[in-house]
N, C-alpha and C positions, 0 to 999 in steps of 0.2 A: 504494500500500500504506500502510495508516494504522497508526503505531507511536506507542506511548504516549510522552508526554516526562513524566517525574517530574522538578519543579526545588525544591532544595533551597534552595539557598542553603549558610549556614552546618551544619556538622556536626563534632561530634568525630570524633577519628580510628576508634574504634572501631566505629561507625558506616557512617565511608565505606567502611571495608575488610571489612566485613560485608553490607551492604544489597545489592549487586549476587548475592551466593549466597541473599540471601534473595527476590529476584525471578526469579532463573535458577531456583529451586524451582519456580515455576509457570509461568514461560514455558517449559521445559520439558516438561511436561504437557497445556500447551496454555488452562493456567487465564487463563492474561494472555497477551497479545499482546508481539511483541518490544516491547524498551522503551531508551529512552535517558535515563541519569539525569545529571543538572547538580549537581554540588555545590564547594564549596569547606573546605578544614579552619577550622573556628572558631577555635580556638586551635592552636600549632605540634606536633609530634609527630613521631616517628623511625617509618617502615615500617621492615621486615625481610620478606625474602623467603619463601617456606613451605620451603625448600631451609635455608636459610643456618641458623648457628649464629648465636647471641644473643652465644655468649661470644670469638666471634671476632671479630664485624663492628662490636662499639657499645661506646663508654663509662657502663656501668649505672651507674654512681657520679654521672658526671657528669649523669645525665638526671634520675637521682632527687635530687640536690642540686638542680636546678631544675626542677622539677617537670615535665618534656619527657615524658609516657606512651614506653612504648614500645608498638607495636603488631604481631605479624605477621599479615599477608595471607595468605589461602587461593591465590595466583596466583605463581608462579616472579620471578624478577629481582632487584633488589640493593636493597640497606640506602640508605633514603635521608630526608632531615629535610625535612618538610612544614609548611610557614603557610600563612596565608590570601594569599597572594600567588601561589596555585595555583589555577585553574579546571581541577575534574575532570569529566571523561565516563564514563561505564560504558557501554557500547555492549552489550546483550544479548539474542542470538539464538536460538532454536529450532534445534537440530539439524539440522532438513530444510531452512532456508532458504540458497539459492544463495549466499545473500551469504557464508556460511562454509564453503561446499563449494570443497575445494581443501587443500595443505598451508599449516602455520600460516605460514611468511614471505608463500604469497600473499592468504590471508586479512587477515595483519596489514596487508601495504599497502593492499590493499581498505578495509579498516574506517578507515586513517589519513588516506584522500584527504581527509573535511573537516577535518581537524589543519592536513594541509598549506595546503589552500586559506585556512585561517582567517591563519595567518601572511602567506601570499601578500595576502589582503582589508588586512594591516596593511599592506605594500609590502616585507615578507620575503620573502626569496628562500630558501626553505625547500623540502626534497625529503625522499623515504622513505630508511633507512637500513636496509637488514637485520641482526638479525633484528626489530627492534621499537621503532625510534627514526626521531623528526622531526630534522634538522639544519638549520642554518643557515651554509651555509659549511662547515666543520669541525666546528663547534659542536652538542653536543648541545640542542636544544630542547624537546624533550618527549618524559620514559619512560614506556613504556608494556608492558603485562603484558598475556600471551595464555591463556586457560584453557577447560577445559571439563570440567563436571560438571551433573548431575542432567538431562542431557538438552539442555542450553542451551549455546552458546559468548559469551565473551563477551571485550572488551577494555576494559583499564580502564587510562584515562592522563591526560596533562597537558596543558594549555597553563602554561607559566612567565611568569608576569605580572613577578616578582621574583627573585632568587634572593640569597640571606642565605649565604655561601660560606664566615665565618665562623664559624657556628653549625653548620654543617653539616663543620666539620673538626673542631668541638669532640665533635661525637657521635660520629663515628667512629673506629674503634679502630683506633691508630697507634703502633709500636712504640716510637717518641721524640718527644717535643716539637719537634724539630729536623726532626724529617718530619713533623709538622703543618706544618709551613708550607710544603713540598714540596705537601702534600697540596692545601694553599690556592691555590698558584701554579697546580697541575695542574688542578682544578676550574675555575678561570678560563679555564683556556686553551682547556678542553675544552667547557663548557657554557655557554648565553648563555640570555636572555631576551626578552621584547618592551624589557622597561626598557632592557637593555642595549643593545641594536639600533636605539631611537628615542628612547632619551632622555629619554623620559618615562614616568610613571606610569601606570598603567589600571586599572580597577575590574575584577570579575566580569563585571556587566553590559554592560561593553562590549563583552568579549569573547565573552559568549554572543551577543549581535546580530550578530557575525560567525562565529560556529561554526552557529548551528540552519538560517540556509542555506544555508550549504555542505554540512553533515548534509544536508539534504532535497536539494540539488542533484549530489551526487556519492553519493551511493545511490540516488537515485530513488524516497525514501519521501517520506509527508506526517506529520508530528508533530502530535500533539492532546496537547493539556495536560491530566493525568489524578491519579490518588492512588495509592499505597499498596491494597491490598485486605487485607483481614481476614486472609484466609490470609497476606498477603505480609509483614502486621505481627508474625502469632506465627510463624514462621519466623526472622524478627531476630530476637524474645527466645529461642527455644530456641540460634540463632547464637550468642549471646551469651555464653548458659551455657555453651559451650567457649573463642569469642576472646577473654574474658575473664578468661580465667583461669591459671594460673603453670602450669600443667600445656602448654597450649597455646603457652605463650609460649616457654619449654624443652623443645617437642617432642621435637626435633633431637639432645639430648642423655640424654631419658629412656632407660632401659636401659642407656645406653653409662657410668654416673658414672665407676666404676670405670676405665677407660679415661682418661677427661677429665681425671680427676683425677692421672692418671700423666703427660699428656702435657707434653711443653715441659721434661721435669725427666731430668735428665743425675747418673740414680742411679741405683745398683745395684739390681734389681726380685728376676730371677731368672733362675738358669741359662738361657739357649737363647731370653731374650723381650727383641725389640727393642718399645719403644714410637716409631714414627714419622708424622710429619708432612711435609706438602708440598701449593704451589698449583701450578696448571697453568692457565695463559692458552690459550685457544682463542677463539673470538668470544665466548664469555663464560667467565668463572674455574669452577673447578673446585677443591673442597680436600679434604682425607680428612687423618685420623684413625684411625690402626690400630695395634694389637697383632699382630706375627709372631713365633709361637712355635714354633722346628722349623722355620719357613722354612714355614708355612702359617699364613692369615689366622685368629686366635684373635678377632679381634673389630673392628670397623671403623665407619667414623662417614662418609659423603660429603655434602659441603654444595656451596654456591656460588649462583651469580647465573644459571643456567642456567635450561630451562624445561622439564618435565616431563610427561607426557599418559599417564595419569589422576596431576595433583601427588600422589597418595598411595602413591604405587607403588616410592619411594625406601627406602622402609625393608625392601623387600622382595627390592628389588636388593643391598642391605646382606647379608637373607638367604642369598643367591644366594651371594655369597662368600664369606662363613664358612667357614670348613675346609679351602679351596683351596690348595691350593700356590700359591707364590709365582712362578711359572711365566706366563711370555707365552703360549703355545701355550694350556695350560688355562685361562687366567684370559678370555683372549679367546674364547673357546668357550664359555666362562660369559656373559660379559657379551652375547655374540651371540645364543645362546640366551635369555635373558630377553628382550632386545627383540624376538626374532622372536615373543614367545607374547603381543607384545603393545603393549605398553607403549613410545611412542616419547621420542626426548629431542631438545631443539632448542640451538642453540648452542655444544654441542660435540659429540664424536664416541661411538661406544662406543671404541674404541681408547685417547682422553683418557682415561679412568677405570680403563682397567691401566696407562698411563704415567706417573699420577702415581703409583701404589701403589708404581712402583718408583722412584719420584726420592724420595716417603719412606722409601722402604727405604735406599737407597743415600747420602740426609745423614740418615738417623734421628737423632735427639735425642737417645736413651737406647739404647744398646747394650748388652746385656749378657753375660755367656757367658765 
């Protein structure tokens, strides 16, 4: 089977986290052929996940004092700081093909086998993690996001050539200083490199010679070196006109201000309305943001590093509870309801998303009444 390879080389961030919905538009359709894209970030930059809040997960001060973009990604997972010391893949498939027929953890291994081999070709002892991580040991070695839109599935991850563990504590958002460095120790413990693992340095290009095949030897495709098509170029620029822009960037938070702006503050609002907050750890976090007024959901916010199918379907789940009592029996009958008519979620449960509503209700922030 012959699949296009697009190789980039360098790219800004907005770019990399764009250009795979701008090919899934027409591999999709059937215009282009699956395709696997090669690139690495030009300059460094903060991903955010299409789930996650902007204003919970990053230090905007700090990025914009040094000029760090932020970017969010059309694809589920967690807030994380990218350089050029990242060789990325975009692995993107046609709906109909085998290789993503199955649920998303076996897809994801599927799609990771040349990840892993590519570590193993360095003498890493590297394996799958579910839901969508390479390890090494313990060690995270490469994140990796699962999505599907416009008729295409596709995964888009890393090999870690480097990792920069201090810049990557400075971006993200940390209640003290004093847990920065919590945060620093944690990331060490937890994520590793090739640098870290062998000691030495390595280009891109070194590691594309050992990723393209293992690509072609653990799928069973052949890769031809190909372009961009006309259609696949004005689909980035209309991408654009939304990832770039502050609208997109604060999705997460549009409609809810009034909310955001209450929350975290320990003041009198108004009779009968709690404003509360809370995370919930499942194989990946989970956070919500609610107003309960009368002990029913007056207004609610869900983020986190989870992964969602179709990613745009969150704000509708949002819908779903609005109005609901604050009730286990109802709220779970809500939230079971919406996924049966449709819409799946990976990494946590539906059950997670009434148990955090009540671990905010129960430390709420701001109590009133």
């Amino acid at each position: 089977m012959a699949w296009r390879l697009l190789d980039f080389g360098g790219l800004d961030g907005w770019t990399i986290q764009s250009i795979y919905e701008a090919v899934a538009k027409e591999v999709g359709k059937g215009n282009s052929p699956n395709t696997l894209i090669n690139c690495h970030p030009a300059t460094p930059y903060v991903c955010i996940g299409v789930h996650q809040l902007l204003e919970k997960e990053v230090e905007e001060d700090f990025c914009k004092k040094n000029n760090v973009p932020i970017v969010r990604r059309q694809a589920g997972g967690g807030a994380v700081f990218l350089d050029p010391y990242q060789f990325f893949y975009h692995i993107i498939v046609k709906n109909d093909d085998p290789l993503v027929m199955g649920d998303p953890v076996t897809v994801s291994e599927r799609l990771l086998k040349p990840t892993v081999s590519t570590y193993k070709a360095f003498g890493c002892d590297a394996s799958f993690k579910p839901v969508n991580d390479v390890i090494i040991g313990h060690r995270k070695a490469s994140g990796n996001a699962l999505a599907n839109m416009h008729g295409a599935s596709f995964v888009i991850g890393n090999v870690i050539m480097d990792a920069d563990v201090e810049m990557m504590a400075q971006v993200l958002k940390v209640p003290s200083e004093k847990f920065r460095d919590k945060i620093i120790e944690n990331v060490r413990e937890h994520m590793t490199s090739l640098k870290r693992e062998l000691g030495k340095d390595f280009t891109y290009g070194e590691v594309q010679k050992k990723y393209l095949p293992a690509f072609e030897s653990e799928l069973g495709v052949k890769l031809e070196k190909g372009e961009m098509t006309e259609a696949e170029k004005k689909n980035l620029e209309e991408i654009f006109a939304t990832t770039k822009t502050d609208e997109w960037l604060h999705r997460r938070t549009r409609g809810h201000e009034k909310l955001m702006d209450m929350s975290g503050k320990r003041t009198k609002i108004m009779a009968g309305l709690i404003i509360a907050e809370a995370n919930l750890k499942s194989d990946k976090l989970i956070r919500t943001t609610l107003s309960i007024k009368d002990n029913y959901i007056d207004d609610i916010v869900i983020s986190g590093d989870f992964f969602m199918m179709p990613s745009d379907s969150l704000p509708n789940l949002e819908n779903t509870l609005k109005g609901k009592k604050v009730d286990r029996e109802e709220l779970l009958t809500a939230v079971n309801g919406f996924f049966a008519a449709g819409p799946k979620v990976f990494g946590i449960k539906p059950g997670d998303i009434v148990e955090v509503i009540f671990k905010a209700r129960d430390n709420s922030v701001g109590v009133v009444g």
